[in-house]
N, C-alpha and C positions, 0 to 999 in steps of 0.2 A: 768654583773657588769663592767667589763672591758671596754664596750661602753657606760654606763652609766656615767664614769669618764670621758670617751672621748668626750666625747658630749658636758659634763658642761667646759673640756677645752676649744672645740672650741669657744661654745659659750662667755666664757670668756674675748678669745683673739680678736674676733670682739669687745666686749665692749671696752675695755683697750685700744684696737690700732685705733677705729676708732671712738665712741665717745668722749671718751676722749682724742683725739689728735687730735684737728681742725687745721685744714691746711686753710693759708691765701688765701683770694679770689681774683682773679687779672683779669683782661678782657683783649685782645688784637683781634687785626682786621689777622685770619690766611687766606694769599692769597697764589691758589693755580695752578701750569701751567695748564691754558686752564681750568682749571672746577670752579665751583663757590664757593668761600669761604663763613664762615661767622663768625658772632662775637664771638667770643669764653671764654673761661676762664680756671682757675684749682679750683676744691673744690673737698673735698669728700661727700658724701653723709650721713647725720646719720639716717640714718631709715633702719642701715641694718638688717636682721635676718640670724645669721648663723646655725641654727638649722638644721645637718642634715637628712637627707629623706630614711626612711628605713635602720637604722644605725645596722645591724645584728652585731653581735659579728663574730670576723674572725675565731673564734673558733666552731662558731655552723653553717660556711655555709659548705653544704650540698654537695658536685660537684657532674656533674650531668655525669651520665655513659655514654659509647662513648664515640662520638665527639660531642655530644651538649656539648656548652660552657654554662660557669657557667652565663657569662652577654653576653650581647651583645647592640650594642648602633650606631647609624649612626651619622656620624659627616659631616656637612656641613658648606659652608660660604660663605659672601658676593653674597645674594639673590639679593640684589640691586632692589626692587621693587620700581620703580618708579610712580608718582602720573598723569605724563601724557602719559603713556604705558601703557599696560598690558603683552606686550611681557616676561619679566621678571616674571612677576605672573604666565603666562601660564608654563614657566619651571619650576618654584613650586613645581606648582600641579601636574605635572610629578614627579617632584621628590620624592614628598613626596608619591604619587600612587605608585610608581615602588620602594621606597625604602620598603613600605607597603609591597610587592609582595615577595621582598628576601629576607625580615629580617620581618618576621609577628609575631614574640614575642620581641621587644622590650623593655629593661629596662631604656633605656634614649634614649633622640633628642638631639643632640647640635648644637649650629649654633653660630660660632664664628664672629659674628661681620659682620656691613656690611646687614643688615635687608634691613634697606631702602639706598634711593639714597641721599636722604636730611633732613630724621629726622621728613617729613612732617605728620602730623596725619593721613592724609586720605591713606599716603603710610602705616603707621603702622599699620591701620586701611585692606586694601586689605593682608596684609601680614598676622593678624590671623583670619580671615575668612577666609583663604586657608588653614593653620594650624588646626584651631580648629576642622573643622568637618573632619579630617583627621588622628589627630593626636591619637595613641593608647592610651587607656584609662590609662594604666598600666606606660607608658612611664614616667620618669622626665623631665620635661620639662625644661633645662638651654642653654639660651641666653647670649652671651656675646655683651656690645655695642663695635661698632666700629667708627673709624674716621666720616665717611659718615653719621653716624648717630647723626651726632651734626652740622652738613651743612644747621640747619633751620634758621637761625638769631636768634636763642634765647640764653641764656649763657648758659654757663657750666653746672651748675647746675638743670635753666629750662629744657634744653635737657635730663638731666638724668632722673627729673622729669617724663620728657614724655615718657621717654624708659620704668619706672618702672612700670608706670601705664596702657600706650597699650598692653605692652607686660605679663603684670602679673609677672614677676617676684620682689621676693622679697626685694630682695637686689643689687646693681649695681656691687656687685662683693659675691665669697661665697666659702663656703667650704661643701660640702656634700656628704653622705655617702650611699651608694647603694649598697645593697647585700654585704655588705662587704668592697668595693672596694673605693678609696676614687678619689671623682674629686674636682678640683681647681680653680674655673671660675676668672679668672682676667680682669681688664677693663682698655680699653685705657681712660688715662685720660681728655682728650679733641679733639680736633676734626683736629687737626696736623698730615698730612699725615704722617709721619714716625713715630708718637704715641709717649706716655709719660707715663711711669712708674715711681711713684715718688719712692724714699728713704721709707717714710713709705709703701707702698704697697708692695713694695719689702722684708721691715722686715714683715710684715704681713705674705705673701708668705714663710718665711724661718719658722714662727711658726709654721704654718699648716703644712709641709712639716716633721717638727719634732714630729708632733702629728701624721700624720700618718704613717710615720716610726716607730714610737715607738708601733704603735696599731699593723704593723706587716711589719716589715723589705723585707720579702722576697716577697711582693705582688707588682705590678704596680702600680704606683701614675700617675693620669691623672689632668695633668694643661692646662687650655685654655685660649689665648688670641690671639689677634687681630693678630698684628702686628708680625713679625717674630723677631728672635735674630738674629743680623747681622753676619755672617762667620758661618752659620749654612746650612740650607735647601738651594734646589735652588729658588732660588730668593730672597735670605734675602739680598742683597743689597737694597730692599725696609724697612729691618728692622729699628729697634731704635739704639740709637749711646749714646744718653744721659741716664745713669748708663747703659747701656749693663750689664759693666762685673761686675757689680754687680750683676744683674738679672742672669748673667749664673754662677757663681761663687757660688751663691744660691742655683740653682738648681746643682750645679756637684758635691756637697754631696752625690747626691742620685740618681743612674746609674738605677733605677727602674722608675725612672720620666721618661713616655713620654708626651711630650709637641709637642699640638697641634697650629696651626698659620691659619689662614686666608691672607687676604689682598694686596697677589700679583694676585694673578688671575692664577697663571703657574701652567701649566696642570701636572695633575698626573701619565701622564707616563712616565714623565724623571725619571730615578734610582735616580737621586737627590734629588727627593722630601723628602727622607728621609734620616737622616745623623745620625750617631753615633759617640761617640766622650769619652764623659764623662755622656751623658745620652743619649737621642732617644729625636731626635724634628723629626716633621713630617707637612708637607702644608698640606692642604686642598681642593684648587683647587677657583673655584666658580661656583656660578650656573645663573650667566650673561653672563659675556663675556671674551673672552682671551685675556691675557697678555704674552710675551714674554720677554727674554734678549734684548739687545739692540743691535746696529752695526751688524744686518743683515737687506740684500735688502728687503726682505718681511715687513720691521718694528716691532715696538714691538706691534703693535696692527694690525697683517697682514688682509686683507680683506677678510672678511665675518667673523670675530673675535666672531661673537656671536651665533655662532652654540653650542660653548662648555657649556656642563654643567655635573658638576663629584659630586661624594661625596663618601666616606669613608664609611668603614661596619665593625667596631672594634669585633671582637670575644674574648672575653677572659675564658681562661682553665685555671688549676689548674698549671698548670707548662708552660706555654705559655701566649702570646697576637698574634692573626692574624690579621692581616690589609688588607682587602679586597679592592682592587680602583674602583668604579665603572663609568661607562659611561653613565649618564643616557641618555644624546643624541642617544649613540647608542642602550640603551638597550642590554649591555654585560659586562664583565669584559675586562680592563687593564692590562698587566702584570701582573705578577707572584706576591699573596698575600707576605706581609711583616710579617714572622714571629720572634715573639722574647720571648728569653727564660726565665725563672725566677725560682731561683733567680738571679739577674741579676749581671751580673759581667764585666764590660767595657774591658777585657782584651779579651774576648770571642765573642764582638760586631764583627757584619759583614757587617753592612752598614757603613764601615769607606768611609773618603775621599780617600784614596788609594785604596779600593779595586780593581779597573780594572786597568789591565797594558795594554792588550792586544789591539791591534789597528784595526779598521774595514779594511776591504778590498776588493776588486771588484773581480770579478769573471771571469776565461776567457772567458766567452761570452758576459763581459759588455761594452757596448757599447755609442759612444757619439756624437752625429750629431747635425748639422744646421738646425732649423727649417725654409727654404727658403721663405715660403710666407710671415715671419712674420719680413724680413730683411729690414733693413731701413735705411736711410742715418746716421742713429747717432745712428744705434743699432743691433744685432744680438741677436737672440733667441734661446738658445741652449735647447738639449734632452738627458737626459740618463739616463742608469741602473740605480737605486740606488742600493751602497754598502752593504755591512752586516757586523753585529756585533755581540758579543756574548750578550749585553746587549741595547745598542740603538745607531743609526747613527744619530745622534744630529745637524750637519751642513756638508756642503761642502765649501772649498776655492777655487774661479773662479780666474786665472787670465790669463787677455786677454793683447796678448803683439804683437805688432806690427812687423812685420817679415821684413819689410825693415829697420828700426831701429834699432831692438829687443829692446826698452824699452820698460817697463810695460806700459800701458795706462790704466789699469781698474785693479786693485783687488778687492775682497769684499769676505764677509759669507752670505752664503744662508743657511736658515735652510733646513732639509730635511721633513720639513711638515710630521713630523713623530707625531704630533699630530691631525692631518686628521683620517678621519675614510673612506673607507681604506686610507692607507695613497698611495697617488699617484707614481706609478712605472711605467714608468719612470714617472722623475720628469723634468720638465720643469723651465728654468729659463732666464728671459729677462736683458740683458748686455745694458745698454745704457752710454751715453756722449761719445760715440766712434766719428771718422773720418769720413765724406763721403770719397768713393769711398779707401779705405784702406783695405786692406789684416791683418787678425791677427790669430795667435796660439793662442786657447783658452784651457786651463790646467785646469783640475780639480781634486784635493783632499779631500776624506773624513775625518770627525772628529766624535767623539764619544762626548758621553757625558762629561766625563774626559779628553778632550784635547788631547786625543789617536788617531795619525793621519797616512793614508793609508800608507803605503812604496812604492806603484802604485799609478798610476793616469792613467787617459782619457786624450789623447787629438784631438784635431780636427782644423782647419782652415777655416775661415769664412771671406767674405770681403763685406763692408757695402755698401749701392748703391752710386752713384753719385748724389749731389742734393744738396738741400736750407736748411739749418736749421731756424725753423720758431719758435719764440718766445712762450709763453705762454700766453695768453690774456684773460682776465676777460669780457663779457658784459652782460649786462641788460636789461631787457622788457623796464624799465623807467628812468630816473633819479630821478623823485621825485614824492615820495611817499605823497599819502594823508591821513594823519595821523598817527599814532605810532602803528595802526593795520591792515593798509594793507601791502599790500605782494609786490616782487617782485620776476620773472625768474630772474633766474642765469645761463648762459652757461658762462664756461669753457676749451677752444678749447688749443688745442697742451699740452696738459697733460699728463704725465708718468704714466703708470700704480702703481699705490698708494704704496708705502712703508711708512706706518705712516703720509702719506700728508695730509694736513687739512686747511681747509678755517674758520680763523675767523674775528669777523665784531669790529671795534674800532672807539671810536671818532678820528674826522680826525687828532689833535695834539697828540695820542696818541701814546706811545711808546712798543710793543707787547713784553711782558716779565718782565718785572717791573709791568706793568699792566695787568689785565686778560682781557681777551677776553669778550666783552659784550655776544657774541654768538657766539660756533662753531660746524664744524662738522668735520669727518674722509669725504675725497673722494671717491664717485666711478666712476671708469672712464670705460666709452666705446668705443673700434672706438677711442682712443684719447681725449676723448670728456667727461665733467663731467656736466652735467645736473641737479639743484634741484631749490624748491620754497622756497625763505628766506621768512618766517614767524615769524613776531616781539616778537608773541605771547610763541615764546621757547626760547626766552633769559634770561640769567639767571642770569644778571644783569638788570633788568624790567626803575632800579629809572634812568642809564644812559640812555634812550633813548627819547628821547624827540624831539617833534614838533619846527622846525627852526632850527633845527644841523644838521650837516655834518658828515656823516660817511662814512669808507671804510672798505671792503672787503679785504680781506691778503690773498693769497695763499701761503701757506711754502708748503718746502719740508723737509722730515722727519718729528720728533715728538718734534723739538724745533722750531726755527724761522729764518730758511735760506727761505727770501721773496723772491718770484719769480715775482709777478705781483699782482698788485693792482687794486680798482679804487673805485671812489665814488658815494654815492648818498645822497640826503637829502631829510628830513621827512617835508613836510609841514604843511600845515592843513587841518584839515577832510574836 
């Protein structure tokens, strides 16, 4: 009787808040660094159904003896199945195989946003063909959209259209009840990389949040959405800014709320990834490619970024939630599962932002040398131990300082690729824009996750050769191309080994960063040397390129637009 009331509220508060309250329709053009935007809009949708799914009375479930948990559900995101790959699909099917394998009684799937790469059908289209015939019969099956999946040129609205009806879900956002337990699907409201949670979705959010408190106080409430809450998890510097603290203000009612995010890509074995505060938010990971912080050498997108692929394995007990982080790339677990107690009490949380004080530190047989072969007139390649910590060695501080001067000439953070499988011991790291023919003290200190840094250090002496520094240079099989679908080589000679470096193509009066990139890629350099075939056919602006214009090639360094070398070609006729 008790969920029978419950049920007719929810379903209620969907009518009230979201039929009856149409929200105005607006279009604008969202451009986005380097990737391809499209036409956008805000609406809501009226076709929701919030009827929840196996709505038990919390009074009549049943907990199950042992340690089986009462539910159990795998949480995933940002799949990124793209419509001119399948690489992204192939990790899928792995994950969703190998989540079959560790979790083979499932009561939900989630996949917070981030389906496809562009929203395209045929993407939506390979993403449940891999699902379907995989997916446990038993499982609820809820999807939330994310930014990327409104990146088809269609509006607001069409996009949602197309989410609802590839994906089978019923509504574009919901409130449903499993075994008892209540989940919260919310949706980014348009296709804005740092997402949009309007004023009504947010009151929406605060009803449900009092329906299922009220159904039973002392249980976990699970809300999913995209985009992160900014000063939360690690990496919500990617989160939303517009009503934030209304969205968190919302949920810090209710310390039983954990809240799931997608849409940074940052791996699940920083301690960071979950944060406790006034309730439990927790990332995701992805099952594409890796993201990183920023202001370290490797970049935030370091090379070979698309080995990672993780997802979550929620267990939930009568007096507990377990968070299991999985690897599906390695096929293993991650650190130590995330357990939390209920009922919940924030004074009792243990993943606060203070919890670590303690500083990593080296060990006395750790050691740090010159990797000789690899020295060069404008650069040294050092080696050593990596540190330890009781919880994660997150970065090191290099700096290389001139010994007949003693000025600094080099600082930076290098991560410690402690998101590697194994992660690399020693770890290696290349120092460039040095001096020819110069002697330097190179120091290094470790950092934890929390900015917890060594009280020791390494250090060593290294002196770069004598010689020419030689510029960076772009050249081409051709200058002019015959038609807007042939190809040209691309060599790339005296190139850095890649920290977020990327080659994109612009018409010739264009300006890189007000404007997006008609086409680009990440580098990989060999030998110095970065090798690939530009093919017109993956731009992702298709309507800029046209027969009789003039284009150039940009190489930056890093992940914004410090241009190093140029040059041009033009498309003539087939």
């Amino acid at each position: 009787m008790k969920n029978d009331k419950l049920n007719h509220e929810v379903e209620k508060s969907l009518h009230d808040n979201l039929f009856n309250k149409g929200m105005d329709r607006r279009t604008f053009l969202e451009r986005t660094t380097k990737i391809a935007g499209a036409a956008l809009g805000l609406t809501l949708v009226n076709s929701l159904n919030g009827l929840p799914v196996s709505a038990a009375s919390s009074s009549s479930v049943v907990h199950s003896l042992g340690n089986e948990p009462d539910l159990i559900f795998p949480v995933i995101s940002d799949v990124h199945i793209n419509y001119n790959s399948d690489e992204t699909l192939k990790k899928f099917v792995t994950t969703l195989e190998q989540l079959n394998k560790v979790a083979p009684k499932q009561d939900a799937f989630v996949v917070v946003g981030d389906l496809t790469d562009y929203g395209i059908a045929s993407e939506y289209d390979k993403f449940m063909a891999a699902y379907s015939v995989r997916k446990q019969p038993q499982a609820v099956s809820m999807f939330a959209i994310g930014n990327h999946d409104y990146w088809n040129g269609l509006s607001v609205a069409n996009a949602q259209k197309r989410f609802l009806e590839k994906t089978g879900m019923e509504s574009i956002y919901s409130h449903k009840i499993i075994k008892g337990y209540h989940f919260i699907i919310l949706y980014t409201e348009d296709g804005r990389t740092e997402g949009t949670f309007s004023v009504k979705q947010i009151e929406w959010l605060g009803e449900q949040l009092r329906l299922a408190n009220a159904d039973d106080p002392k249980k976990p409430i699970f809300v999913f959405h995209h985009q992160p809450i900014k000063g939360t998890i690690y990496g919500s510097e990617w989160g939303f800014s517009q009503n934030r603290d209304l969205f968190y203000d919302t949920l810090k009612e209710y310390p039983q709320v954990i809240s799931f995010s997608g849409h940074t890509h940052y791996p699940l074995d920083d301690p960071r990834i979950i944060h406790q505060k006034d309730f439990t938010s927790i990332g995701t990971s992805t099952g594409a490619y890796l993201w990183l912080d920023s202001g370290r050498i490797q970049g935030e997108v370091p090379e070979g970024a698309g080995f990672l692929n993780q997802a979550l394995i929620v267990e939930v007990h009568n007096n507990k939630v377990i968070i299991k982080r999985r690897d599906i790339h390695n096929d293993d677990w991650t650190g130590e599962p995330f357990e939390i107690s209920y009922p919940a009490n924030k004074h009792n949380f243990k993943y606060t932002e203070d919890r670590d004080k303690k500083a990593p530190f080296f060990t006395n047989d750790a050691m740090l040398s010159i990797v000789n072969e690899k020295t060069t007139a404008t650069g040294l390649t050092i080696m050593f131990t990596q540190a330890k910590d009781n919880l994660l060695v997150h970065d090191y501080k290099v700096v290389a300082r001139n010994v007949e001067t003693n000025e600094v000439a080099k600082e930076f953070l290098a991560f410690s690729e402690f998101y590697k499988d194994p992660v690399p011991n020693p770890l290696t790291l290349q120092i460039d824009e040095l001096k020819p023919n110069t002697t330097y003290e190179i120091e290094v200190h470790a950092l934890d996750a929390y900015e917890n840094v060594s009280n020791s250090s390494l250090k060593v002496l290294g002196k770069t050769l004598d010689g020419v520094v030689k510029d960076v240079t772009i050249s081409l099989s051709k200058n002019v191309l015959k038609g807007v679908e042939d190809t040209v080589e691309v060599t790339v000679e005296n190139a850095r080994i890649p920290k977020s470096d990327w080659i994109g193509l612009y018409e010739i009066n264009d300006k890189p960063g007000p404007i997006a990139a008609i086409w680009w890629m990440y580098t990989q350099v060999t030998d110095r040397t970065c090798k690939f075939t530009y093919n017109p056919k993956n731009n992702m602006y298709p309507g800029r390129y046209k027969e009789g214009s003039t284009y150039k090639l940009v190489y930056f360094y890093g992940s914004g637009y410090d241009a190093v070398a140029s040059t041009t070609f033009t498309v003539g006729s087939k």
